[in-house]
MIZADREN-311632 format. One line per field, with one value per residue (C-alpha): residue number from 0; residue in one letter; x, y, z. Coordinates in nm, 3 decimals. Last residue first. Layout:
resi	(NUM	...)
resn	(A	...)
u	(X	...)
v	(Y	...)
w	(Z	...)
END
This chain:
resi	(416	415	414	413	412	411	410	409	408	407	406	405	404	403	402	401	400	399	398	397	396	395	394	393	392	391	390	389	388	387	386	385	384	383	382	381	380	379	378	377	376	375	374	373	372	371	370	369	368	367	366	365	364	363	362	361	360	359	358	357	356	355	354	353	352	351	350	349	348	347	346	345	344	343	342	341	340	339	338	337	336	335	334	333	332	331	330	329	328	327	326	325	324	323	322	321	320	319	318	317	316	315	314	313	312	311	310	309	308	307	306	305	304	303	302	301	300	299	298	297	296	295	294	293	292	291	290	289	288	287	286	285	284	283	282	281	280	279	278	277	276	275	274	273	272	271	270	269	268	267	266	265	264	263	262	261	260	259	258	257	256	255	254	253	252	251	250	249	248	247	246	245	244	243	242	241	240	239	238	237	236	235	234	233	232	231	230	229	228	227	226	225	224	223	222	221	220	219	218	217	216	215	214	213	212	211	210	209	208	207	206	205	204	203	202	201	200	199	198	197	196	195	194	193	192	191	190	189	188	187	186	185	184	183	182	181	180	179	178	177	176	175	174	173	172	171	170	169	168	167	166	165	164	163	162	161	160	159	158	157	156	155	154	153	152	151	150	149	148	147	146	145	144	143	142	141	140	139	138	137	136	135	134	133	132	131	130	129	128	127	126	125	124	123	122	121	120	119	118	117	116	115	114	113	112	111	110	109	108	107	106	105	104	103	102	101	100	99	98	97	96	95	94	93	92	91	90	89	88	87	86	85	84	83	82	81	80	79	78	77	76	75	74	73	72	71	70	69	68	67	66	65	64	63	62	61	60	59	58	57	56	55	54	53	52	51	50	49	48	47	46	45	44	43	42	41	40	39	38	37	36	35	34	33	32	31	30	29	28	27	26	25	24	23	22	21	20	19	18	17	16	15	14	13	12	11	10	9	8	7	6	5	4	3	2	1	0)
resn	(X	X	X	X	X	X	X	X	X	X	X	X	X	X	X	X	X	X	X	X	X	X	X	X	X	X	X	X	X	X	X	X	X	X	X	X	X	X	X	X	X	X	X	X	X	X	X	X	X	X	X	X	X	X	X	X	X	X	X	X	X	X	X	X	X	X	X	X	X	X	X	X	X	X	X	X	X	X	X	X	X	X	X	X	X	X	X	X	X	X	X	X	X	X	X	X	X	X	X	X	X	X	X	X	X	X	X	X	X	X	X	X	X	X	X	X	X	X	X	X	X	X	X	X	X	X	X	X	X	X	X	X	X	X	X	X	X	X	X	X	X	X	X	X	X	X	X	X	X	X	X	X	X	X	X	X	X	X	X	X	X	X	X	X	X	X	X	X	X	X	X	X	X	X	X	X	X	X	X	X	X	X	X	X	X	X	X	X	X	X	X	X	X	X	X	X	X	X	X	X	X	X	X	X	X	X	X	X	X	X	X	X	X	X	X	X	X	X	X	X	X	X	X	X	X	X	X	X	X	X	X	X	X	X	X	X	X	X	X	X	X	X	X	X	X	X	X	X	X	X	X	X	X	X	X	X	X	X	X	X	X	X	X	X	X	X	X	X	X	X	X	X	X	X	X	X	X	X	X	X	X	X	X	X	X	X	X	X	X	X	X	X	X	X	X	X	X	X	X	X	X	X	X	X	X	X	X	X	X	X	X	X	X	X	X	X	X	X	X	X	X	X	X	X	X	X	X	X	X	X	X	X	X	X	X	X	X	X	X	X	X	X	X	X	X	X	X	X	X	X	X	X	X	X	X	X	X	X	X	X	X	X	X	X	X	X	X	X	X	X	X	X	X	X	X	X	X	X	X	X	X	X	X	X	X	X	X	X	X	X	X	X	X	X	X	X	X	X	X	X	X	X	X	X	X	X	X	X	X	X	X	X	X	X	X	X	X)
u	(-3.686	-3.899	-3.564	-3.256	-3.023	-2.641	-2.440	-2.170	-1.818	-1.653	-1.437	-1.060	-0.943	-1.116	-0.878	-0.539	-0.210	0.021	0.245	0.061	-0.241	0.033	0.272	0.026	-0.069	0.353	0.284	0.066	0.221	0.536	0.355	0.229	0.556	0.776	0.835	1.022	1.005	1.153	0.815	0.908	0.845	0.619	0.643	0.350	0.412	0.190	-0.094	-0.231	-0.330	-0.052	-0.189	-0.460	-0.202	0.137	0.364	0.153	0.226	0.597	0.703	0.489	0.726	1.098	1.001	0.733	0.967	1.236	0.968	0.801	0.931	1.020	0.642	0.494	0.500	0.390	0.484	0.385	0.434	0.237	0.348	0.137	-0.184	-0.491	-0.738	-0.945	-0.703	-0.405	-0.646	-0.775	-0.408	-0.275	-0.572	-0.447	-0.100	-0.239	-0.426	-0.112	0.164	-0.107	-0.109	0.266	0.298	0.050	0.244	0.611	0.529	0.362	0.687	0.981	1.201	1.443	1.255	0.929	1.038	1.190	0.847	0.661	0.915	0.875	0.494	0.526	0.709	0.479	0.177	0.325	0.179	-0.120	-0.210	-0.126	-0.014	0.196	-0.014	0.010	0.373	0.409	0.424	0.177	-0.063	-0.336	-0.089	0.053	-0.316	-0.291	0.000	-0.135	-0.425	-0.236	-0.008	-0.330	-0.287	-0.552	-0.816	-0.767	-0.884	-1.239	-1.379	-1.686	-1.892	-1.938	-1.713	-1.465	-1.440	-1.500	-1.311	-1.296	-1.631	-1.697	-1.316	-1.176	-1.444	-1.288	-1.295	-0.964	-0.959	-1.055	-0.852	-1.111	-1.259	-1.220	-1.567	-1.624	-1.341	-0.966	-0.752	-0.455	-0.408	-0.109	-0.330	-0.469	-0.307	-0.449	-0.403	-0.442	-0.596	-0.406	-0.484	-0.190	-0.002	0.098	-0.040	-0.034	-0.017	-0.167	-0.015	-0.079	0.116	0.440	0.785	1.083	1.368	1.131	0.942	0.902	0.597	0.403	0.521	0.446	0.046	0.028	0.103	-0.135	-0.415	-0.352	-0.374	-0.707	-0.642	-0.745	-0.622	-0.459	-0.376	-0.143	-0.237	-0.132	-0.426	-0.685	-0.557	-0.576	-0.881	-1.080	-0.904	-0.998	-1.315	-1.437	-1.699	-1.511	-1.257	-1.314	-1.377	-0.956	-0.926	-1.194	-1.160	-1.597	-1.609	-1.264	-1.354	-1.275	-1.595	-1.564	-1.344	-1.563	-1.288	-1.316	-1.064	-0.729	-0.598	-0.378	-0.253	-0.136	-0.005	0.029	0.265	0.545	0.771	0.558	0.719	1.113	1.299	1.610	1.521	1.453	1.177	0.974	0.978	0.926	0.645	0.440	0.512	0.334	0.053	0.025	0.026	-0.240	-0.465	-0.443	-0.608	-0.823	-0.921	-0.936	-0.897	-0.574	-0.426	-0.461	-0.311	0.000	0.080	0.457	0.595	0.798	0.975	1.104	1.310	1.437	1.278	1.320	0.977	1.153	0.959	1.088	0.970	0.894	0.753	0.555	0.495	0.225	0.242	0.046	-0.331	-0.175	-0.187	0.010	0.161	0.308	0.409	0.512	0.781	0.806	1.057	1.353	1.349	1.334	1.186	1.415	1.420	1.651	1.688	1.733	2.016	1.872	1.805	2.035	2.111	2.210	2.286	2.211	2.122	2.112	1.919	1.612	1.442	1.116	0.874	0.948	0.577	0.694	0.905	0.559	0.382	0.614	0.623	0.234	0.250	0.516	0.395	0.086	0.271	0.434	0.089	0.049	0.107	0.298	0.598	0.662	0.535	0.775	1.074	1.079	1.001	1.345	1.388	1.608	1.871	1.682	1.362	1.025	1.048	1.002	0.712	0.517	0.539	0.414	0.092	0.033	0.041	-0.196	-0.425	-0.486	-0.533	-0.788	-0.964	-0.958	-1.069	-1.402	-1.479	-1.767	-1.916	-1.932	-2.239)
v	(0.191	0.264	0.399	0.338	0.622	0.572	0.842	0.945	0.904	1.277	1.379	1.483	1.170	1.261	1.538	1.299	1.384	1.099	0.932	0.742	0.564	0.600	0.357	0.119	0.159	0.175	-0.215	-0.259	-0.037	-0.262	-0.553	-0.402	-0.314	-0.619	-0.657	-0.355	-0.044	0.210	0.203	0.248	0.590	0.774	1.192	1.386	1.730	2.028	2.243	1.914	1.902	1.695	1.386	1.422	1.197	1.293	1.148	0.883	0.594	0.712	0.701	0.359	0.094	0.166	0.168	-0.101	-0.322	-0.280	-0.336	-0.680	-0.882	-0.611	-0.575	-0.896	-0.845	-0.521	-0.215	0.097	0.451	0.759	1.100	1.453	1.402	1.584	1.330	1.243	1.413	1.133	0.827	0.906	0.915	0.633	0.383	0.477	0.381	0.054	-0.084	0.050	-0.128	-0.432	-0.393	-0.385	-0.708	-0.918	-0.771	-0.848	-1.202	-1.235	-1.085	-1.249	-0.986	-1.089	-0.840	-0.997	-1.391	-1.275	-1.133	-1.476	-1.697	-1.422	-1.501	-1.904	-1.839	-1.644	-1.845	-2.162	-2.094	-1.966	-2.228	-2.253	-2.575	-2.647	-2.822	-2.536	-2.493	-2.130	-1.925	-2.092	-1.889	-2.028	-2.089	-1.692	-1.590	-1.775	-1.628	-1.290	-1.343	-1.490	-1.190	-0.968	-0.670	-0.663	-0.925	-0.644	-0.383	-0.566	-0.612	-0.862	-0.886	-1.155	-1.036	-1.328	-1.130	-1.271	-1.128	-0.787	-0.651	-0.418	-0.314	-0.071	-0.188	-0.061	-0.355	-0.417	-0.064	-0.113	0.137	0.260	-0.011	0.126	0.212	0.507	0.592	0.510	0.809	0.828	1.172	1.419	1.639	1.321	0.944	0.725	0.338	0.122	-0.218	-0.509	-0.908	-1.137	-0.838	-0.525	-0.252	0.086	0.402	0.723	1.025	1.362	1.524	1.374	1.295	1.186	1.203	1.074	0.782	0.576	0.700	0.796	0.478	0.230	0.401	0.368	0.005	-0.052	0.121	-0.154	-0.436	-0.325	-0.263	-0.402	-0.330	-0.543	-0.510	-0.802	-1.108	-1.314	-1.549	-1.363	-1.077	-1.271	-1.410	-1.112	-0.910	-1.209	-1.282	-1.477	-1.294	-1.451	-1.673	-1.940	-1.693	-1.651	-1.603	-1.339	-1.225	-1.238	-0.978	-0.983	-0.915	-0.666	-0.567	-0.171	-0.251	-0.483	-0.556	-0.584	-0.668	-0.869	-0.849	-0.593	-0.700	-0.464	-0.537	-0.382	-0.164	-0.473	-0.355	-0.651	-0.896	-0.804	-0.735	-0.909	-1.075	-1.354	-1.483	-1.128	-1.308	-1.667	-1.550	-1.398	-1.621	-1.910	-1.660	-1.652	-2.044	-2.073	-1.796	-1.968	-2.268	-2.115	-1.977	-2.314	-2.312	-2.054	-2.194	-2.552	-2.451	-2.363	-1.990	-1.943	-1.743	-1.516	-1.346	-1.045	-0.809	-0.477	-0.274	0.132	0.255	0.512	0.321	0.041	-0.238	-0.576	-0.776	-1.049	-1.188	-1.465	-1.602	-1.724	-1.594	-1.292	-1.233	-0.959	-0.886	-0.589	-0.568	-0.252	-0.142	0.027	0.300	0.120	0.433	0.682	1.026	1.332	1.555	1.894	2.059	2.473	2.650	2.970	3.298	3.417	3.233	2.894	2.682	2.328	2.122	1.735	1.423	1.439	1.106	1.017	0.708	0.630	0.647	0.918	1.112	1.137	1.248	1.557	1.626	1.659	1.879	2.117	2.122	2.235	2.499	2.641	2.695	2.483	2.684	2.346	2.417	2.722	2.582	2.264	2.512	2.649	2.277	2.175	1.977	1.653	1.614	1.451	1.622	1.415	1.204	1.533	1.685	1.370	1.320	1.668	1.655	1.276	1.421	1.685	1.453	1.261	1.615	1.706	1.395	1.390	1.738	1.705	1.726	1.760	1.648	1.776	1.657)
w	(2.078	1.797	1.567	1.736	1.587	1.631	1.679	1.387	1.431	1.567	1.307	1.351	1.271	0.947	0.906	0.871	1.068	1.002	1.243	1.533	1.300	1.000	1.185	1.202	0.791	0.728	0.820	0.557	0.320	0.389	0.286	-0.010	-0.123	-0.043	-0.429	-0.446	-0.209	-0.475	-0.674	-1.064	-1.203	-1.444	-1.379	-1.528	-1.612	-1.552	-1.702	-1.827	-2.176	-2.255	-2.074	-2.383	-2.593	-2.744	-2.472	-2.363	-2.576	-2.638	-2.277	-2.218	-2.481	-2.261	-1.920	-1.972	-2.142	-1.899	-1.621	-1.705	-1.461	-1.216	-1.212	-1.149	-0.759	-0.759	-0.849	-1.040	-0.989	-1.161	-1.072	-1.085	-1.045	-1.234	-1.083	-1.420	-1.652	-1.477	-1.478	-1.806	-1.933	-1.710	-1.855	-2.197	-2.117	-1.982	-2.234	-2.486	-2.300	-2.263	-2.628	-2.679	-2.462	-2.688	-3.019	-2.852	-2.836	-3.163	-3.313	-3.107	-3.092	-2.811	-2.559	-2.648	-2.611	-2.258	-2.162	-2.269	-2.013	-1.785	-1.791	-1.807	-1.477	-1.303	-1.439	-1.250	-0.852	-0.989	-1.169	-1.546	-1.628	-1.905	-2.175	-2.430	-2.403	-2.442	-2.825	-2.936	-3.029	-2.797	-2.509	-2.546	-2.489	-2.179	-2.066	-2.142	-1.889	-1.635	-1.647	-1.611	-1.875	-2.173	-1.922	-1.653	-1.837	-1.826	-2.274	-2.190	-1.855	-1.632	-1.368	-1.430	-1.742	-2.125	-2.358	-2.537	-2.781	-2.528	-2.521	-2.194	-1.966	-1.630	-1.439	-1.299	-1.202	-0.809	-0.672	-0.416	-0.190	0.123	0.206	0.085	-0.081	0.089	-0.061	0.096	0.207	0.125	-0.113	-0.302	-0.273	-0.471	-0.466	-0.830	-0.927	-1.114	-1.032	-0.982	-0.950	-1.066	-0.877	-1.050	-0.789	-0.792	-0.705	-0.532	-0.284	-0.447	-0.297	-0.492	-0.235	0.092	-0.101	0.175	0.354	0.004	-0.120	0.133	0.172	-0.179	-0.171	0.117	-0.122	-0.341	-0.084	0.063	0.398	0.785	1.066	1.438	1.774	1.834	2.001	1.743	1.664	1.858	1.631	1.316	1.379	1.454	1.140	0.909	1.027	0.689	0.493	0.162	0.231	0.083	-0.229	-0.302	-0.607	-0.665	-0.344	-0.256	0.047	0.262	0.619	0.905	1.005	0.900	0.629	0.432	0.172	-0.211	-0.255	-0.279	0.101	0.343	0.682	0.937	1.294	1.599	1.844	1.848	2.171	2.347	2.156	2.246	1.917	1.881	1.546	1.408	1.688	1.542	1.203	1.327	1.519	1.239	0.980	1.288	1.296	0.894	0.884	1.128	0.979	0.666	0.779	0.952	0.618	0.405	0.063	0.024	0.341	0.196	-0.107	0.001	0.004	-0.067	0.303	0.224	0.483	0.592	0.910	1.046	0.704	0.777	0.852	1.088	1.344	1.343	1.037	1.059	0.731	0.604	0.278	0.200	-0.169	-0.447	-0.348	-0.184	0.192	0.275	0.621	0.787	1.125	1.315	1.541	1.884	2.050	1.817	1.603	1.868	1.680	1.787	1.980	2.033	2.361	2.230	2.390	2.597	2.382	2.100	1.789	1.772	2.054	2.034	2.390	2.349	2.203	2.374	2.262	2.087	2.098	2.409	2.599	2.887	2.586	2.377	2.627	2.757	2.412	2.400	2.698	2.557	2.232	2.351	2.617	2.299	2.115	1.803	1.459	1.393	1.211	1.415	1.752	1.635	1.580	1.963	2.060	1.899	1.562	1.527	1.237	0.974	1.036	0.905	1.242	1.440	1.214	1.181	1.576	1.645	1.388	1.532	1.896	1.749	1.627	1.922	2.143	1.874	1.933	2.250	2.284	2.066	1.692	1.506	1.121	0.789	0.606)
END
């Protein structure tokens, strides 16, 4: 059922309407052109402005004249007004990041995730707080110029408490306070995202030349999942677990699942998956160990083998090509998008043969039937990409105009109280 609004909130999402619009214009934009690119009344812009320029996150950057009437003050956003962390905790390795507030990248790290912070939580938290203070240490940003911090996580999530519900590779820290502890822990504000949707987030902020209303993007990782973004918004679900293709039963017949069913998409395309069918044939050292920590390079070890012409080598990659072209078709009909992107950490490894296998898989199948063309592309973040959609998630609570900020939250009912 649609629900309310009230003045703060409109007032809150009207600074983010303003702030979009002046850090979307290369050259600066005046308040006469924010009423038109707004529809907001001129003494709105005015006070929100006003606002904006007492908190630093713009700057009046000099009279134009153009036209007739008085020269127009132009503003424009203050990159160094705040920044935002980003940090992604993946079962192999814990990347952080600093971005201003043009998103543009001020400082990284990677951080490879010892076991101890993958088996114990508090553990983890440690390690990610110390990440945390090295990075900002780096650099010559002052500490209390950092607006907050973002950390996305395997799903599923429990958004709404801040915890990561059963990880499948990480399940120490399942129902752990992960948002609590790491904002005691750096004593910055901080949210909460599912690691795919982060990379969506990245790409529809980053992705200025190439950009795309609607688009869903294919995580390559340790696991694989996909974010959506539809008319402009990322699409979260219902409770922030959207993206989660890994278990799309794509072969009932197919292997055995972590899930405990036979035939999940994820067992036709996980790298550690692959590598372990490339043990059985022999094609990879059977006794090399395959923890996390190895799998990445037993994997390009099995990718080179394809790309030279090795023949059982090339046959295991060419049917992840075709898992994972059919996946884009039904994908693509289901949501009638416009531009697929992958990324991910495993992704550059695997790339060239992606680029060059996929075309031909999906070019004469029911993606056709679209009334448009379907653009496949690489991310342009890189491996940072989650990270960066992590951070770009703090920016996006001052930057981008959603509806449901618009939404009063529903009251609580105490029933026989």
């Amino acid at each position: 059922m649609p629900r309310g609004s009230n003045l703060p909130a409109v007032a809150g999402f009207n600074e983010t309407v303003v702030l979009d619009q002046i850090r979307r214009s290369d050259d600066g934009v005046s308040r006469v052109e924010l009423v038109a690119l707004t529809g907001l009344s001129p003494q709105t812009i005015s006070n929100v402005t006003r606002k904006l320029l007492q908190r630093g996150l713009i700057n009046e950057t000099g009279k134009v004249v153009g036209g007739p009437g008085a020269p127009r003050m132009m503003l424009q956003l203050n990159p160094v007004g705040g920044f935002a962390i980003g940090v992604h905790i993946d079962p192999v390795v814990i990347t952080c990041v600093l971005l201003d507030l043009e998103g543009n990248l001020v400082a990284h790290s990677h951080l490879r995730a010892p076991s101890i912070a993958i088996e114990d939580p508090e553990e983890g938290i440690a390690a990610i707080a110390a990440a945390v203070d090295q990075l900002i240490a780096g650099t010559a940003v002052p500490r209390d110029r950092v607006i907050g911090l973002g950390v996305a996580v395997p799903g599923p999530v429990d958004a709404v408490r801040g915890r990561v519900v059963k990880p499948p590779l990480m399940l120490p820290w399942s129902e752990f306070p992960l948002r609590e502890s790491l904002e005691a822990a750096t004593g910055l504000p901080t949210l909460m995202i599912k690691d795919v949707t982060a990379a969506a987030v990245a790409e529809q902020w980053m992705n200025a030349e190439n950009p795309s209303r609607n688009f869903v993007f294919f995580y390559y990782g340790t696991g694989v999942g996909v974010g959506m973004v539809l008319n402009d918004e990322v699409h979260n679900g219902a409770s922030g677990n959207a993206g989660n293709a890994g278990h799309f039963r794509i072969a009932p017949d197919g292997p055995m699942c972590s899930c405990g069913r036979r035939g999940c998409f994820s067992q036709a395309v996980r790298p550690a998956r692959l590598v372990d069918q490339a043990q059985q044939l022999g094609l990879l050292d059977a006794t090399a160990a395959t923890d996390l920590h190895s799998v990445f390079g037993l994997f390009e070890r099995l990718v080179a083998s394809a790309e030279t012409g090795e023949p059982q080598a090339r046959q295991l990659l060419v049917a992840s090509v075709e898992a994972v072209g059919s996946f884009i078709v039904n994908v693509t009909n289901l949501l009638d998008v416009d531009r697929i992107v992958f990324g991910g950490p495993y992704w550059s490894t695997v790339e060239k043969f992606f680029q060059r296998e996929l075309p031909e898989r999906i070019r004469f199948s029911e993606i056709d039937n679209l009334s448009h063309s379907v653009n496949v592309a690489s991310s342009v973040i890189g491996e940072d990409v989650v990270a960066v959609g992590a951070a770009c998630l703090v920016l996006a609570g001052s930057f981008s105009p959603q509806s449901s900020k618009l939404q009063i939250a529903p009251a609580v009912i105490k029933v026989g109280v």
